[in-house]
N, C-alpha and C positions, 0 to 999 in steps of 0.2 A: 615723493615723500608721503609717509603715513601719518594720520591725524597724531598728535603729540601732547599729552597737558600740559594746561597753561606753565607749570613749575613740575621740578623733578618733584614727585612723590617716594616717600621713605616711610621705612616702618622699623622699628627696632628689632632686633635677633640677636642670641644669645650666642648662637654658632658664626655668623655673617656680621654682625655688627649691625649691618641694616642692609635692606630688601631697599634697594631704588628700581621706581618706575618711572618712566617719561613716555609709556608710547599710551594712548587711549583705548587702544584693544586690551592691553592688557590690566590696565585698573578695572575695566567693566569687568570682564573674565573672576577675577574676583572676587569684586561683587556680585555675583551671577549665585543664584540660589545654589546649583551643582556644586560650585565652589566652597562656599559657605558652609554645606551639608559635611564638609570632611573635615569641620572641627569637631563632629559627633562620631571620629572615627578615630579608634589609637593606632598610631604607627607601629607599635608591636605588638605581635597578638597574646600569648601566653606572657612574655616576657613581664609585664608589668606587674602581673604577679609574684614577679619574683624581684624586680626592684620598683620599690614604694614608687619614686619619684618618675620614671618612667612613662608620665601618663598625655606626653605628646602627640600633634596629632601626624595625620595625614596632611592638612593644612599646612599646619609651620613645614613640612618636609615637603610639599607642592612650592611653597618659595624658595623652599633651600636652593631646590634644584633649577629653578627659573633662577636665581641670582649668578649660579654657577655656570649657568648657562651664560646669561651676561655679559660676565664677565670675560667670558671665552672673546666671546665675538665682538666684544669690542677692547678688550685689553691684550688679547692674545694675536701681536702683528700677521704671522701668516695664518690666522684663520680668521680675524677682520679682513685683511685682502683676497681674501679667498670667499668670500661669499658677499654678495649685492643687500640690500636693503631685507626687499622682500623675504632670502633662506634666514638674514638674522633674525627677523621679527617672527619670520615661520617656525623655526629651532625655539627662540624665546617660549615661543604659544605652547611647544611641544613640549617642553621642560616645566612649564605652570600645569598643562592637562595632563600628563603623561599618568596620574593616579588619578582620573576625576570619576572613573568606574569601578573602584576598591570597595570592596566591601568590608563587611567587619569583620574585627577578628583577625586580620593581618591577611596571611597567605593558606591559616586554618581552614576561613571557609569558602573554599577555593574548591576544596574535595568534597562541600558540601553542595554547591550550585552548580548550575548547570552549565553556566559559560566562565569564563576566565575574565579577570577584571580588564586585560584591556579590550578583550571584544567588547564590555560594554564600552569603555572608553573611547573606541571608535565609534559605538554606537551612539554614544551624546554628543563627540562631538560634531557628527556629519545631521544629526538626524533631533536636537533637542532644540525647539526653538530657539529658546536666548542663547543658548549657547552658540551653534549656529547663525541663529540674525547679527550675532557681533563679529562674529569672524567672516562673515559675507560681507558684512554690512563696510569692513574694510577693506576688505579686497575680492572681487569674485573669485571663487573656487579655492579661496584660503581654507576653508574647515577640510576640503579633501586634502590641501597640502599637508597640514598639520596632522593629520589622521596617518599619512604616506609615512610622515618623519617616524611616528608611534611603531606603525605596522612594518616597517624596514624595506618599501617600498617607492623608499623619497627618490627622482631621477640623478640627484646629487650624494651620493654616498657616504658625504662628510657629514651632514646632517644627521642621519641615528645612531653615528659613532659617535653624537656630544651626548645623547640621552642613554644608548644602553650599548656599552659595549664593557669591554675588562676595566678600561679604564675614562667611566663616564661619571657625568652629572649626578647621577642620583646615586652612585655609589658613594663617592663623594664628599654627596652631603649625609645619607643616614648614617654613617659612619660615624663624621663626627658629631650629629646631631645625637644619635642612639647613644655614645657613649659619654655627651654632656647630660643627658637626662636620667639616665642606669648610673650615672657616679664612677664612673668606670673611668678608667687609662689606656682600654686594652685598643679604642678604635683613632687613637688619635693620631695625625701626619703630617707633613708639610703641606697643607694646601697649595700656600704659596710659590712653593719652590716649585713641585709640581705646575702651575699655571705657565710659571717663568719660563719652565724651559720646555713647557709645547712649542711644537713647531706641526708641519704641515707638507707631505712630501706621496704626490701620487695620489690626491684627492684619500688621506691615510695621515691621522694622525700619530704623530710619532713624538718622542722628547729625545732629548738632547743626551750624550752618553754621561754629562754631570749631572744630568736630574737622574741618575738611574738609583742611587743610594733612596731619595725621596718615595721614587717606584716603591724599590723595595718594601718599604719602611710602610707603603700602602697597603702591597700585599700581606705585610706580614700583621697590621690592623684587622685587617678582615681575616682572617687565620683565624685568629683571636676573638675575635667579637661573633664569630659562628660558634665557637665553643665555648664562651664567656658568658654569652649573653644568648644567641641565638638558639642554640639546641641547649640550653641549658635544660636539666632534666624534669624541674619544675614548671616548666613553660612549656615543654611537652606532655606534661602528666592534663596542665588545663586543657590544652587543644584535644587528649583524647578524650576527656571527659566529655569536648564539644562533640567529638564527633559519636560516640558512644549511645550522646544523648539524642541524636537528631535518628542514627540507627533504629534505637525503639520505636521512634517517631513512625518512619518508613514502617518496619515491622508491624505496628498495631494500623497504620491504615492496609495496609495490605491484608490484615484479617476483617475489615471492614470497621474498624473504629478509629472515629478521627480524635486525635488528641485535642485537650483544651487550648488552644494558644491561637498567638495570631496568623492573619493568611497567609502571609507573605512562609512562613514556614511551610504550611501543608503546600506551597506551591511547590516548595525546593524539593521537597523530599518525592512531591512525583516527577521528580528529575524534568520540571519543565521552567521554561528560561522565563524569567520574571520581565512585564512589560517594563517600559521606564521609569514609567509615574509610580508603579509600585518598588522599583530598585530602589528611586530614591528612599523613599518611606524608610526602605531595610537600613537603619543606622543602629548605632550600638545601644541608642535611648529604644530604641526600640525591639531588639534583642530582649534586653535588660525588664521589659514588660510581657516578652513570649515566652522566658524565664519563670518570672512569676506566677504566672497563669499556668503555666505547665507545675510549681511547684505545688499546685490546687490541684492537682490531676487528680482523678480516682487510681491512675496505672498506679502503682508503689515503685515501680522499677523511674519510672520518669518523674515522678514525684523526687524521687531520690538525688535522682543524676541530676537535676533543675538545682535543687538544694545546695547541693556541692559545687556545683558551677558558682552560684549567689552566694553562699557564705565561705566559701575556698576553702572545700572541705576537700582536700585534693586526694587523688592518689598515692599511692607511696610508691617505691621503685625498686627494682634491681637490675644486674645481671643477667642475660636471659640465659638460661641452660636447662635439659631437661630437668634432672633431677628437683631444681626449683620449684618449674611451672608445675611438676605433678602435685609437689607439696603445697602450692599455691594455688592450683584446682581442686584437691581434694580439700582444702580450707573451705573454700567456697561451698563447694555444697554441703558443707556440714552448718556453714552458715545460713541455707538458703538462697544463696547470692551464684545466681547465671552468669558462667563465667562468657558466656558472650556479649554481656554486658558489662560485666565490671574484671573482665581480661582485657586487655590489650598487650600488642606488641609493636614496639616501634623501633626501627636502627637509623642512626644519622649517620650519615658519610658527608665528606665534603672536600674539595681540592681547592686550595684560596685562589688556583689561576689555573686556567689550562690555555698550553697554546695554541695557533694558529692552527687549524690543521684543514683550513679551504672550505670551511664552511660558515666558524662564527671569525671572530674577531679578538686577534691576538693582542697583545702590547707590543710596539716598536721602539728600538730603539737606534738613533744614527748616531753611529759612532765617528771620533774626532779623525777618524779617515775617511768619511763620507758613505761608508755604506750601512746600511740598515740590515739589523739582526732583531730577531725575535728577542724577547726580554729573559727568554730562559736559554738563549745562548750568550746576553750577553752579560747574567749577572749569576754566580755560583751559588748564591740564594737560593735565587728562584728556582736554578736547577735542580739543587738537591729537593726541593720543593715536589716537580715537576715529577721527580724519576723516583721520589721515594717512596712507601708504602700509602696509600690514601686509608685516612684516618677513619674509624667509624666507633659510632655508638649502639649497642646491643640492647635494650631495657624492655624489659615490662614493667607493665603498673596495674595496680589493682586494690583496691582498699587497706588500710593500716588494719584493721582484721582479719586477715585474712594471715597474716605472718603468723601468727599465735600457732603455735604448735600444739599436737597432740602429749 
């Protein structure tokens, strides 16, 4: 048995109703500073810009997915019998940390740093004191279990198919979290029915052929909530801004001037991996002040783009085709305005499910003959899904001036 508080611990949620805890590793986790730090962190990165209310964090979606996790493991009969004490509480740990190395900005600035958030995420949890002292502290070699679940090296297989596969915990939950907070319809599902009819077959979870409508009804949320919300064209016009702005950054140290702002920026930009103690520091409160600072710059190019970041002085958008971009580059310089800073081009694509194909992890489903078919053999949805054109978004962005025609 693992240490347990004295009473179930509960927290209220707008998505879950409420977050119950009962084991003591997990309240401390928490309360653990790391923890804490990703209520200074939005779960969407552009997108908030584009819906007001949107301004949820990484925190509330760190329990989302600890609760769903949960839930699995103790409501869900054949994956409670199918895992001992130890993989629940391990899976639990892994579905509370699984974002505790996110940075800000969502998955924008991901192309700015040098590592990817869950390398740091292994990184705190094997290697950050507290955070580590409590996950030793209850069981030896716990913070490398729970790192194994993250990195998809757990010796049990069923464990990183509850946190990240087609059909996991954290998709799950931002779903219906993202589209309770954006106002939106587009990500909403049966959770329930979904839960009801997991089952468990070949260390592989799989549902039941009457959950397969719910399935659907998942993928076709997430379909949705990529083009609704996620690549929405505004939410990409801020993220180029982000990255546009960090570009000049790079570019003037590289002619030997350091820009005005804080450390933690001039580290990123020479493409070297931020120690821990300063990762944490890197929160959006603090962004938010390398902004500022940068809007006092002497550059005018980074003075600018700092500006427009701060007061959402966004891009405007099109089409990308030539005929455009020439007219849209020859604006520019008649403005003065370097179109290597204030051009971008961005295309979204996106497929809401791919199947199995021997390397990641399909959706199953066992049909009421007993055998198990991939979910795009066994629903004409998903198939036409599966086999029909994949979707993409073509755009550039570049200042509302720059359209002015000659």
């Amino acid at each position: 048995m693992f240490p347990k508080t004295s009473e179930v611990k509960v927290m209220r949620d707008p998505v879950h109703g409420y977050i119950h805890v009962d084991y003591q590793a997990v309240w401390q986790i928490i309360d653990s500073r790391w923890f804490q730090r990703l209520r200074r962190i939005h779960q969407l990165g552009g997108a908030y810009m584009v819906y007001h209310t949107a301004d949820h964090t990484r925190f509330s979606h760190s329990l989302g997915v600890y609760e769903i996790v949960r839930r699995m493991v103790t409501e869900v009969p054949d994956i409670s019998n199918a895992l001992n004490e130890r993989e629940k509480l391990t899976v639990m740990l892994a579905g509370l940390l699984h974002d505790i190395g996110h940075g800000p900005y969502s998955h924008a600035f991901e192309t700015i740093s040098a590592r990817s958030h869950e390398a740091y995420t292994c990184d705190i949890i094997e290697h950050d004191p507290e955070i580590r002292g409590i996950l030793e502290g209850t069981a030896k070699g716990l913070s490398h279990e729970v790192a194994d679940v993250i990195r998809h090296r757990s010796p049990n297989p069923l464990l990183p198919q509850l946190i990240s596969s087609q059909l996991d915990a954290d998709r799950m939950d931002y779903l219906l979290r993202d589209a309770y907070f954006t106002g939106t319809k587009y990500g909403e599902y049966d959770l329930e029915r979904v839960l009801r009819t997991m089952r468990v077959s070949d260390s592989r979870i799989v549902v039941k052929e009457s959950g397969t409508y719910a399935v659907e009804n998942y993928i076709m949320a997430r379909y949705h909530m990529y083009w609704q919300v996620y690549y929405h064209p505004v939410a990409r016009s801020y993220e180029c801004l982000l990255k546009k702005l960090f570009q000049r950054m790079k570019d003037l140290l590289a002619a030997g001037r350091r820009p005005n702002t804080i450390p933690a920026f001039l580290t990123l930009i020479e493409k070297r991996s931020l120690p821990l103690e300063d990762y944490f520091g890197l929160d959006e409160y603090a962004c938010s002040y390398g902004f500022e600072l940068l809007e006092k710059d002497e550059d005018p190019i980074i003075a600018d783009l700092a500006s427009r970041l701060l007061d959402r002085r966004l891009f405007e958008y099109q089409e990308n085709s030539p005929a455009g971009n020439r007219r849209i580059r020859a604006n520019l310089r008649r403005l003065n305005l370097d179109p290597v800073y204030y051009f971008s081009k961005d295309e979204a694509f996106q497929r809401p499910y791919t199947p199995y194909t021997g390397e990641g992890s399909g959706i199953w489903v066992r049909m009421h003959t007993g055998e198990i078919l991939e979910l795009s053999q066994a629903s004409n949805i998903v198939y036409s899904l599966v086999h029909g054109p994949e979707r993409s978004d073509d755009r550039v962005f570049f200042p509302a001036e720059a359209m002015i025609t000659e």
